[in-house]
N, CA, C and O atoms as a GROMACS GRO file, in nm:
protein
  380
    1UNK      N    1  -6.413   6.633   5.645
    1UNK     CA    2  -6.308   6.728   5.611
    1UNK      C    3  -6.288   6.824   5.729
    1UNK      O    4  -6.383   6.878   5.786
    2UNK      N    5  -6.149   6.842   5.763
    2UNK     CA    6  -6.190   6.910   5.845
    2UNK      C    7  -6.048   7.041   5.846
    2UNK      O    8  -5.937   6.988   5.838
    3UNK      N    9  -6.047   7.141   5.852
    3UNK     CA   10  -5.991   7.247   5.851
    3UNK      C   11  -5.852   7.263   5.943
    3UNK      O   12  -5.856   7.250   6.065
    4UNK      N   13  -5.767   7.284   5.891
    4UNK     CA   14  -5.646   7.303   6.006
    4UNK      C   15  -5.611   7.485   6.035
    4UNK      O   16  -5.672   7.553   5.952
    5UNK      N   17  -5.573   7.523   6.081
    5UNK     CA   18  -5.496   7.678   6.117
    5UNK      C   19  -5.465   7.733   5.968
    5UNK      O   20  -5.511   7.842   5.934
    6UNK      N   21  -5.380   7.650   5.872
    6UNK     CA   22  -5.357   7.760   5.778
    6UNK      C   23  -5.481   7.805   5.654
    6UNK      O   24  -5.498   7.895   5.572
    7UNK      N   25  -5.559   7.668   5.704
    7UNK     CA   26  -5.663   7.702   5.571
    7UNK      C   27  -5.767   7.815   5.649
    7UNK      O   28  -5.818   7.899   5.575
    8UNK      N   29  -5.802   7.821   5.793
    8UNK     CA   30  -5.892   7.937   5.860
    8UNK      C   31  -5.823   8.019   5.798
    8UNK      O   32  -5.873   8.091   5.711
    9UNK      N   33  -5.681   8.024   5.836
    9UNK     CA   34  -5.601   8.183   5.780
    9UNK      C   35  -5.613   8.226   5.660
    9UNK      O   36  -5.611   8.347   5.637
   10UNK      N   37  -5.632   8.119   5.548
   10UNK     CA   38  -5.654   8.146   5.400
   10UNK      C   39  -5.822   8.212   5.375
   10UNK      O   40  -5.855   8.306   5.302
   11UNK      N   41  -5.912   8.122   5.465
   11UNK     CA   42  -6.054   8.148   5.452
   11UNK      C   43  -6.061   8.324   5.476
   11UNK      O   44  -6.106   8.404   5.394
   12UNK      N   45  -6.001   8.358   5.617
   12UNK     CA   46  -6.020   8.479   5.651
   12UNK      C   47  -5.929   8.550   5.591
   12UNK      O   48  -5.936   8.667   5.629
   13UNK      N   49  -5.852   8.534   5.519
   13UNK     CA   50  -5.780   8.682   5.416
   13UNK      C   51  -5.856   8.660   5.338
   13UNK      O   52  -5.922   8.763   5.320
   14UNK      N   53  -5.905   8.540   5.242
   14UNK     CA   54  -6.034   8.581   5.115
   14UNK      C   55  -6.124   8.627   5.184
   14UNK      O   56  -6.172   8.718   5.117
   15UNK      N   57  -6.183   8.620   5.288
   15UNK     CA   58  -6.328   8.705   5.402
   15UNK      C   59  -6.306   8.799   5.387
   15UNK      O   60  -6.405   8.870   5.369
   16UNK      N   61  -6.151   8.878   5.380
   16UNK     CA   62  -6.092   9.013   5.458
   16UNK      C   63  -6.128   9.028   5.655
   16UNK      O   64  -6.151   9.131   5.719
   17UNK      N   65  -6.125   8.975   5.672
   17UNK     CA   66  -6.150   8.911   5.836
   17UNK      C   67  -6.035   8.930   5.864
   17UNK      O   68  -5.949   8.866   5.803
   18UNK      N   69  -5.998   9.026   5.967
   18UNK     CA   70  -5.862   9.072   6.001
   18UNK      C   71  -5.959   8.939   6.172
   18UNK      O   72  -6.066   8.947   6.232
   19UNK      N   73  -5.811   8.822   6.180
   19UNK     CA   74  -5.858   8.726   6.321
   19UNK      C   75  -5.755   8.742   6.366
   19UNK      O   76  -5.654   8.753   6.297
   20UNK      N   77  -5.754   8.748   6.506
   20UNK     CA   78  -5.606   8.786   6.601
   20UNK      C   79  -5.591   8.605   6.655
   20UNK      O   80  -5.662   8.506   6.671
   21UNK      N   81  -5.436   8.652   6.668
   21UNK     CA   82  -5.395   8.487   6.712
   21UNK      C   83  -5.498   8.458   6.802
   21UNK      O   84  -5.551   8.363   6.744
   22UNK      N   85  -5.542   8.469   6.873
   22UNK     CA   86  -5.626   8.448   6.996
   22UNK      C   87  -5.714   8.337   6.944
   22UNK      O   88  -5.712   8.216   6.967
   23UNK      N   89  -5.842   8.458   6.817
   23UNK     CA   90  -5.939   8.403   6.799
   23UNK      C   91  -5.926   8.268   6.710
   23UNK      O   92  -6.017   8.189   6.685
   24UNK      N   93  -5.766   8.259   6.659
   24UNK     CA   94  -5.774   8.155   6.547
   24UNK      C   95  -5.814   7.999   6.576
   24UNK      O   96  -5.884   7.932   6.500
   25UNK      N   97  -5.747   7.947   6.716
   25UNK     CA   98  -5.833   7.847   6.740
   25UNK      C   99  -5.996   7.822   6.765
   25UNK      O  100  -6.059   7.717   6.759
   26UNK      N  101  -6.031   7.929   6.790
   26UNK     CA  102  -6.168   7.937   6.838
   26UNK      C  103  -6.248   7.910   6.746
   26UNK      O  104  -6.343   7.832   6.754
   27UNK      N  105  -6.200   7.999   6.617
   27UNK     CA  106  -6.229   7.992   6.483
   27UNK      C  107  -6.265   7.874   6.392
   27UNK      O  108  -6.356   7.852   6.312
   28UNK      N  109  -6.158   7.805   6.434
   28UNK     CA  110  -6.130   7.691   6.353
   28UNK      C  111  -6.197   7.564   6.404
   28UNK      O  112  -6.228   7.462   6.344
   29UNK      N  113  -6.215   7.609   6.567
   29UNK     CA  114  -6.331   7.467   6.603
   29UNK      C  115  -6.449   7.482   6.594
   29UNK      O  116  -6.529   7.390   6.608
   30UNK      N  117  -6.501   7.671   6.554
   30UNK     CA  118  -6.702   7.642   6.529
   30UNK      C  119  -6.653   7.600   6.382
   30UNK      O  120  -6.708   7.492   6.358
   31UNK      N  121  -6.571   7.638   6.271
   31UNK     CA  122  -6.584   7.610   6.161
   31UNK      C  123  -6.580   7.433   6.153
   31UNK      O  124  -6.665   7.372   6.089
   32UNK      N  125  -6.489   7.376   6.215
   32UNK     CA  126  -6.488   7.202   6.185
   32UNK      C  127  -6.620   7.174   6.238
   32UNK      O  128  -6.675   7.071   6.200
   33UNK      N  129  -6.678   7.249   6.320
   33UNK     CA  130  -6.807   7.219   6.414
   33UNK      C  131  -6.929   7.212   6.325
   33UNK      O  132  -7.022   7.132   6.333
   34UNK      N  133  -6.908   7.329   6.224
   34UNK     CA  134  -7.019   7.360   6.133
   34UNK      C  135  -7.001   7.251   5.992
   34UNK      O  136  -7.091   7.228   5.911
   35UNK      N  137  -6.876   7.198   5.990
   35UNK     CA  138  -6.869   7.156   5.866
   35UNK      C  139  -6.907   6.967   5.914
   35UNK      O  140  -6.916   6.871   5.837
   36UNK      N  141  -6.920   6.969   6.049
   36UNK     CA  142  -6.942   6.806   6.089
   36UNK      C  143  -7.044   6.845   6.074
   36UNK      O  144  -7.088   6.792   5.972
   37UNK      N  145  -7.132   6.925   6.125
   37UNK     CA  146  -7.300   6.935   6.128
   37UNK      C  147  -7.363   6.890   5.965
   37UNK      O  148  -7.465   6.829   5.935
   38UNK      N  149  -7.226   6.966   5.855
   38UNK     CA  150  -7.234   6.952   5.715
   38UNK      C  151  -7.228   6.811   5.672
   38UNK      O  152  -7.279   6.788   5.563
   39UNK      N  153  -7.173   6.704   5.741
   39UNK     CA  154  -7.138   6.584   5.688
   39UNK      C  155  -7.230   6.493   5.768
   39UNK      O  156  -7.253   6.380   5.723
   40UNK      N  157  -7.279   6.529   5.871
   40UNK     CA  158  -7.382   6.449   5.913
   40UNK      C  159  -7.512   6.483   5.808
   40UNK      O  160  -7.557   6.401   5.728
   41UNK      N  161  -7.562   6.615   5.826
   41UNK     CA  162  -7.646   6.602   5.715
   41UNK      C  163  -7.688   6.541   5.583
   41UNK      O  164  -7.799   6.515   5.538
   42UNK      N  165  -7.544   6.525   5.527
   42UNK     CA  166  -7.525   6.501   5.394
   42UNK      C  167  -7.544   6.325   5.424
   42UNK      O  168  -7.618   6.261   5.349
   43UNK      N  169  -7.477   6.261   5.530
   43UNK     CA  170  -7.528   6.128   5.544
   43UNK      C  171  -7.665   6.069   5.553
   43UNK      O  172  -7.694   5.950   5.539
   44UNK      N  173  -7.742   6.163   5.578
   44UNK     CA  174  -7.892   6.127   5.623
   44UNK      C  175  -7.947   6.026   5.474
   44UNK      O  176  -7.922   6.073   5.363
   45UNK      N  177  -7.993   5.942   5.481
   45UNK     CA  178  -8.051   5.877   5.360
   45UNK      C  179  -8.200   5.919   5.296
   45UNK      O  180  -8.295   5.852   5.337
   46UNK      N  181  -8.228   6.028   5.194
   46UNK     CA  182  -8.304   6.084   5.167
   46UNK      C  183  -8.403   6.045   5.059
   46UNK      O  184  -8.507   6.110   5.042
   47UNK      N  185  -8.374   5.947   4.992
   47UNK     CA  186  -8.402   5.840   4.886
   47UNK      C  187  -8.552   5.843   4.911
   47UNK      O  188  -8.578   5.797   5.023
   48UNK      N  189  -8.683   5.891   4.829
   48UNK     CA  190  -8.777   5.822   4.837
   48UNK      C  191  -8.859   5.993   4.913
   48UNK      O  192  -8.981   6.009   4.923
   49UNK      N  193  -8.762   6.089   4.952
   49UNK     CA  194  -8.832   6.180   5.002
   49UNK      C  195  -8.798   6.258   4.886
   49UNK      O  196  -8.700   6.269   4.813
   50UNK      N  197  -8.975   6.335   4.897
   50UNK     CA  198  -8.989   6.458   4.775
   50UNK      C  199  -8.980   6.613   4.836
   50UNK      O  200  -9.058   6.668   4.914
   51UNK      N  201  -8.861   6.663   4.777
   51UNK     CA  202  -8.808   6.758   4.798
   51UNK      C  203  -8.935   6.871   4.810
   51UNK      O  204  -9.026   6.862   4.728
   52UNK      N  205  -8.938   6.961   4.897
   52UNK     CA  206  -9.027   7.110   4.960
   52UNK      C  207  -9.013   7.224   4.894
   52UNK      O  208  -8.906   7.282   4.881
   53UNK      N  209  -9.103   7.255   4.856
   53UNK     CA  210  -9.062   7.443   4.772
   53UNK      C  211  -9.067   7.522   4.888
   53UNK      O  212  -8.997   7.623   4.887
   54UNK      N  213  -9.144   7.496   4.998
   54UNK     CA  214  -9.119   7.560   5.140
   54UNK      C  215  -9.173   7.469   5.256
   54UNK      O  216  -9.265   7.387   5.247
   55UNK      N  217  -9.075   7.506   5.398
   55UNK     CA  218  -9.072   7.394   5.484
   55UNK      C  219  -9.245   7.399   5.562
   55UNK      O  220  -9.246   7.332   5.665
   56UNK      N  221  -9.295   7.423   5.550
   56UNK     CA  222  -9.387   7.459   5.593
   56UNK      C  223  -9.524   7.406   5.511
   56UNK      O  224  -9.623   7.375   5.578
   57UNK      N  225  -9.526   7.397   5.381
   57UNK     CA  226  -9.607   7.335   5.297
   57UNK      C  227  -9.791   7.381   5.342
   57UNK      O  228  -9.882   7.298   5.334
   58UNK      N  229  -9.804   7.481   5.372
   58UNK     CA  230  -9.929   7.508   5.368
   58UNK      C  231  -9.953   7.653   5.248
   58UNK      O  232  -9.866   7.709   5.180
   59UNK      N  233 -10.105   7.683   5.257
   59UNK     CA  234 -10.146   7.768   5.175
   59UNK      C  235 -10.152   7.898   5.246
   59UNK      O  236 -10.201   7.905   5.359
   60UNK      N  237 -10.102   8.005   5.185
   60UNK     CA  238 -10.076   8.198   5.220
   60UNK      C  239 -10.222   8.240   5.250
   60UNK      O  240 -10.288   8.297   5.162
   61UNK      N  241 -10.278   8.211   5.382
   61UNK     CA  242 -10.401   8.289   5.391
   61UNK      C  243 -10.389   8.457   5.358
   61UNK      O  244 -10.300   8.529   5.403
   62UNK      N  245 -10.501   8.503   5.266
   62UNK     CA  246 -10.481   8.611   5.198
   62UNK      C  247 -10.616   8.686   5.259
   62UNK      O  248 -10.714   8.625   5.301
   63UNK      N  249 -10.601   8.851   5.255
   63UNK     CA  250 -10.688   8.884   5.291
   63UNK      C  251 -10.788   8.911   5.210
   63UNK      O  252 -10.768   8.857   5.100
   64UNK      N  253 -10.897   8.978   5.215
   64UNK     CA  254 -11.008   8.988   5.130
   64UNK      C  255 -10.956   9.159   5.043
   64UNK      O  256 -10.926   9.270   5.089
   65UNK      N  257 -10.967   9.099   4.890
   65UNK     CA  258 -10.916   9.235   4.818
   65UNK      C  259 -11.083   9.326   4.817
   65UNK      O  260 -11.190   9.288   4.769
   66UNK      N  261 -11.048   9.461   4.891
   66UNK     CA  262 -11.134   9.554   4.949
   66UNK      C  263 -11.074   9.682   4.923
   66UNK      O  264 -10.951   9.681   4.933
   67UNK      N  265 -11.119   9.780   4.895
   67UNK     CA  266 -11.086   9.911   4.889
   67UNK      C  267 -11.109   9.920   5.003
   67UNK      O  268 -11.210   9.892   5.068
   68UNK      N  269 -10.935   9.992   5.053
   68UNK     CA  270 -10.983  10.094   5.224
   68UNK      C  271 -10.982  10.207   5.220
   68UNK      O  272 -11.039  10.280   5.301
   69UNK      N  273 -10.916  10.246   5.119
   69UNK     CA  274 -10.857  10.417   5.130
   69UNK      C  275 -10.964  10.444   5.011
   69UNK      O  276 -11.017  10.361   4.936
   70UNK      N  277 -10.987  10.642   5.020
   70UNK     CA  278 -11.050  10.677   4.934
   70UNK      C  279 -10.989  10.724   4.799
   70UNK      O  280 -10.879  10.670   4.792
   71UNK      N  281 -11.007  10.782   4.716
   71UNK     CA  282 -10.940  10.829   4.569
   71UNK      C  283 -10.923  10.951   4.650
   71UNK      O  284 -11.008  11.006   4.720
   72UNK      N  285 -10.782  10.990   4.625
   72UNK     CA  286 -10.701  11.152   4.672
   72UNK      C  287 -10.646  11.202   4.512
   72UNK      O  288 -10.561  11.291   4.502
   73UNK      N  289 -10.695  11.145   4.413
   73UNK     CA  290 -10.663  11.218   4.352
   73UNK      C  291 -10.661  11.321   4.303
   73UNK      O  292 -10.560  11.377   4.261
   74UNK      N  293 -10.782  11.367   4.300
   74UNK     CA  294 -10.846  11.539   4.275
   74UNK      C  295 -10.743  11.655   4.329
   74UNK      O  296 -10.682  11.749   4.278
   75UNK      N  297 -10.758  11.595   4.468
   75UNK     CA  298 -10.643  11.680   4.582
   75UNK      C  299 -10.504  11.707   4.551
   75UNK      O  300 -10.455  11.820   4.542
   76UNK      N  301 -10.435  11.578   4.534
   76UNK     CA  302 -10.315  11.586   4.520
   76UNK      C  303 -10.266  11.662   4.359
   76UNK      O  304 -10.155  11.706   4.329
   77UNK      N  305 -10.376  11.658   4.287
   77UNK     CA  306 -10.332  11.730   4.147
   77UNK      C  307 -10.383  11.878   4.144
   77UNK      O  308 -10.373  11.959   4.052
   78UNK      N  309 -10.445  11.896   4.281
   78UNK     CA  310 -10.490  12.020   4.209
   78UNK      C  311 -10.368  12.130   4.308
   78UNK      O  312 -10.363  12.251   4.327
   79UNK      N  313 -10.306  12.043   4.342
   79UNK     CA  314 -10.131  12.147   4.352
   79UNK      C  315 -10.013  12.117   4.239
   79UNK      O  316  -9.909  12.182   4.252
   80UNK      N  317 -10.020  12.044   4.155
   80UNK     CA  318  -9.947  12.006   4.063
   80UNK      C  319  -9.962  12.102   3.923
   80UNK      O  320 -10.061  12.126   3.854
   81UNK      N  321  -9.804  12.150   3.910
   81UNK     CA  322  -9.813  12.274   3.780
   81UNK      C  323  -9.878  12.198   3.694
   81UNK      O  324  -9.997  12.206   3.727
   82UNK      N  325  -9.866  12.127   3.601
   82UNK     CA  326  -9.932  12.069   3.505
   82UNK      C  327 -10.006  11.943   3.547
   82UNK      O  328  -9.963  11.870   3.637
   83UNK      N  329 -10.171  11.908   3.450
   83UNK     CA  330 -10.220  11.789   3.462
   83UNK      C  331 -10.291  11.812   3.353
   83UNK      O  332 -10.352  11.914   3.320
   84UNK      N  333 -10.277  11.682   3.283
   84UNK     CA  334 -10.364  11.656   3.164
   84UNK      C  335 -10.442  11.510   3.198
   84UNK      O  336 -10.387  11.405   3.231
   85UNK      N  337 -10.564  11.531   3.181
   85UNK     CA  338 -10.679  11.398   3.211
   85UNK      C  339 -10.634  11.292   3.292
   85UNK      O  340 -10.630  11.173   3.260
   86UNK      N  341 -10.594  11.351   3.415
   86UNK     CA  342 -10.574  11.271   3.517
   86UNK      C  343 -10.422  11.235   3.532
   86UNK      O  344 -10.387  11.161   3.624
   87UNK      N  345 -10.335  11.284   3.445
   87UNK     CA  346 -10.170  11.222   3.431
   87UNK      C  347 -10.106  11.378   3.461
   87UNK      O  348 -10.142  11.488   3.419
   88UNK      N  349 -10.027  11.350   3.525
   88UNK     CA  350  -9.893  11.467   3.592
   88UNK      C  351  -9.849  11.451   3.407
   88UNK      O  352  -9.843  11.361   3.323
   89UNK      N  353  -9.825  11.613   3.415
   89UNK     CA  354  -9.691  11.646   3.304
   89UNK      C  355  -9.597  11.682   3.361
   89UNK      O  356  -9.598  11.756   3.460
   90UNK      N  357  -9.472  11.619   3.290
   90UNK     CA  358  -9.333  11.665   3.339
   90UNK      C  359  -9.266  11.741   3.177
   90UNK      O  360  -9.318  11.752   3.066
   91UNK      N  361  -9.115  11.787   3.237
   91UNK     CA  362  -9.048  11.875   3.119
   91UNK      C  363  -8.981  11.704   3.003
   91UNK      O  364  -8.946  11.586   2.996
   92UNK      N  365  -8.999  11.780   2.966
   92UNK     CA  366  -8.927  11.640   2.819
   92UNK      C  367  -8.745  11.651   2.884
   92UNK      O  368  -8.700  11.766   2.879
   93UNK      N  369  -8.649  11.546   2.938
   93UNK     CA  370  -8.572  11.581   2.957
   93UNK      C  371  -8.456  11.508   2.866
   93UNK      O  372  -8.340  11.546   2.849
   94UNK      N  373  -8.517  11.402   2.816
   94UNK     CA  374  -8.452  11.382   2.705
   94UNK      C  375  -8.461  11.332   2.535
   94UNK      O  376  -8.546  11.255   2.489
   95UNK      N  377  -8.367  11.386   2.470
   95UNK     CA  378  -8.392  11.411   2.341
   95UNK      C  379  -8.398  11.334   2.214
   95UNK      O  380  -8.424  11.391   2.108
   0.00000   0.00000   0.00000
């Protein structure tokens, strides 16, 4: 399939892509360019291959779950107007 001048012009008013005459050919040959890249792909014979949840297919080395930081909590509440057993109070704001 491949794209002529008025359908770029249609593509780019649904885009909102204000394209000056200039760029319209330019336009229109990466787009046929991108859409052959689309039809070669689609020819490839894939039959027999099992589709990837990611291209890469290995396992997320993870780091070791470790406490780094210390408990700031004491600190940070003891500037806070209200605290009840460890929980911030706020105003009731709705009814």
């Amino acid at each position: 399939m491949a794209l002529d001048r008025s359908d770029v012009e249609k593509i780019a008013h649904l885009a909102r892509l204000g394209l000056n005459e200039a760029d319209l050919p330019r336009t229109t040959d990466a787009l046929n360019s991108i859409l052959g890249l689309v039809d070669q792909m689609q020819a490839v014979d894939t039959s027999g291959i099992e589709p990837l949840a990611h291209p890469l297919e290995a396992s997320q080395r993870l780091r070791a779950d470790q406490v780094t930081e210390s408990n700031h909590r004491e600190a940070y509440q003891a500037i806070a107007p209200a605290v009840e057993n460890g929980l911030y109070l706020v105003p009731k704001v709705i009814d």
